[in-house]
VMD Tcl script that draws the C-alpha trace (Angstrom):
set ca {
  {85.08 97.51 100.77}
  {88.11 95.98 99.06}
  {90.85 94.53 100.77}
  {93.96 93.84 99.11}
  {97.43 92.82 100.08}
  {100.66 95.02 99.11}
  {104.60 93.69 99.87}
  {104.25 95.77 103.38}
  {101.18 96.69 104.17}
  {96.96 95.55 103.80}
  {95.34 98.10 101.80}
  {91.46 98.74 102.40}
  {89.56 101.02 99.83}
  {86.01 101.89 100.42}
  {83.51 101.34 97.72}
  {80.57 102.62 100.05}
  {78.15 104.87 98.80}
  {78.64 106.22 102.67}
  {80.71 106.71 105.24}
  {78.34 104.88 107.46}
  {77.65 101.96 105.40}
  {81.92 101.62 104.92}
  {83.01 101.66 108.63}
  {79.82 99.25 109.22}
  {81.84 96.82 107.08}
  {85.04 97.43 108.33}
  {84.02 96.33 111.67}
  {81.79 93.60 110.39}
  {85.07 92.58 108.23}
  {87.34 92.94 111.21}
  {89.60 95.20 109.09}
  {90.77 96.53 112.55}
  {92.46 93.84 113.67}
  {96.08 94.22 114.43}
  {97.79 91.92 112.55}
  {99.67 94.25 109.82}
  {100.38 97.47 109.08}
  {96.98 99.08 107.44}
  {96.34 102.07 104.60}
  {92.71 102.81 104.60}
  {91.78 104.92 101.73}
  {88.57 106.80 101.81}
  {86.94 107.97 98.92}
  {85.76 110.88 97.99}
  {82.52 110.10 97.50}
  {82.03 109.33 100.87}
  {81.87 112.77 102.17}
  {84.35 112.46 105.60}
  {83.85 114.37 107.94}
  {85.88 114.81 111.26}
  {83.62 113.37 113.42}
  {83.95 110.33 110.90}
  {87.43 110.12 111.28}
  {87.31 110.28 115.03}
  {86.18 106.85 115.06}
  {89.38 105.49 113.74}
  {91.32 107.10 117.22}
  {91.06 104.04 119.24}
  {91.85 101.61 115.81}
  {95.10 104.23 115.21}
  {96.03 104.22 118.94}
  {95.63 100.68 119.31}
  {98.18 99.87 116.10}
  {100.58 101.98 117.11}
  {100.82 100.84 120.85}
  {101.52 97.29 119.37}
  {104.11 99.00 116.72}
  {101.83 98.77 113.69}
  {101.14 101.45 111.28}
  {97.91 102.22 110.40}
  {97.23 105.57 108.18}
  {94.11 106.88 106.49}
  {94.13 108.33 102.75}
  {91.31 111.21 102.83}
  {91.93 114.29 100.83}
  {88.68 115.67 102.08}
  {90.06 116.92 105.72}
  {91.53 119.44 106.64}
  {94.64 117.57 108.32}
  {95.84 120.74 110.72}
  {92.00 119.94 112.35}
  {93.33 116.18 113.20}
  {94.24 115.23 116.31}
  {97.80 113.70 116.16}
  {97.44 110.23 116.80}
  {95.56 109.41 113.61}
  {98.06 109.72 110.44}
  {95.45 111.04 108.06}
  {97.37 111.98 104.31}
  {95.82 112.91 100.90}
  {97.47 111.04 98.67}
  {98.26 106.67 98.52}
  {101.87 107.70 97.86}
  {102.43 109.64 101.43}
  {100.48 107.26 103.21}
  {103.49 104.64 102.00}
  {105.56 107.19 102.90}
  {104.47 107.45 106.46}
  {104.76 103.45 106.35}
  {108.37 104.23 106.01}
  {108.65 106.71 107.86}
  {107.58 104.40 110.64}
  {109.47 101.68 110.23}
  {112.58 103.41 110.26}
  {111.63 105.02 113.43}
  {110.86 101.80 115.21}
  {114.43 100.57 114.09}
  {115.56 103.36 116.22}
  {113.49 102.71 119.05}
  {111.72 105.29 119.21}
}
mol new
graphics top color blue
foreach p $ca { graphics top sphere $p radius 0.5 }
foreach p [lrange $ca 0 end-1] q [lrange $ca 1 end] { graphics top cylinder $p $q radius 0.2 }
display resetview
């Protein structure tokens, strides 16, 4: 797993040969702790599944309760099969977007 640090946002890429093996060090690596606004990007190497992504519901849930973004790149998923509360995107570029997106909504209150 690499961690790096953009202007708004903590960007975690997996280098994982698995899907198990990654979210084993993001918890180990307390990458979910809410302290900024998150982009996880998967790769594709990892083979995600839904039932892999369902484990980031509480993470997601949690962020956004406290008014923190947190938004998963995986281009692997069918997105219309994801449940709302997890911002799943394909691409690095909408997941900033949705960062945005977020912020400006927060601004308004809502």
């Amino acid at each position: 797993m690499k961690i790096s640090q953009k202007d708004t946002y903590t960007l975690i890429s997996s280098t994982e040969n698995s899907f198990s093996e990654f979210f084993k060090v993001f918890k180990s690596e307390n990458a979910e702790a809410i302290e900024n606004h998150k982009v996880v990007q998967l790769s594709e190497n990892l083979n995600t599944t839904l039932e892999d992504l369902s484990l980031f519901l509480n993470i997601a849930s949690e962020h956004r309760s406290n008014g923190i973004s947190f938004v998963i790149v995986c281009n692997e998923i069918d997105i219309d099969d994801i449940p709302d509360e997890i911002n799943i995107v394909p691409t690095l570029q909408e997941a900033e977007d949705v960062l945005k997106m977020e912020a400006i909504e927060r601004d308004l209150g809502f």
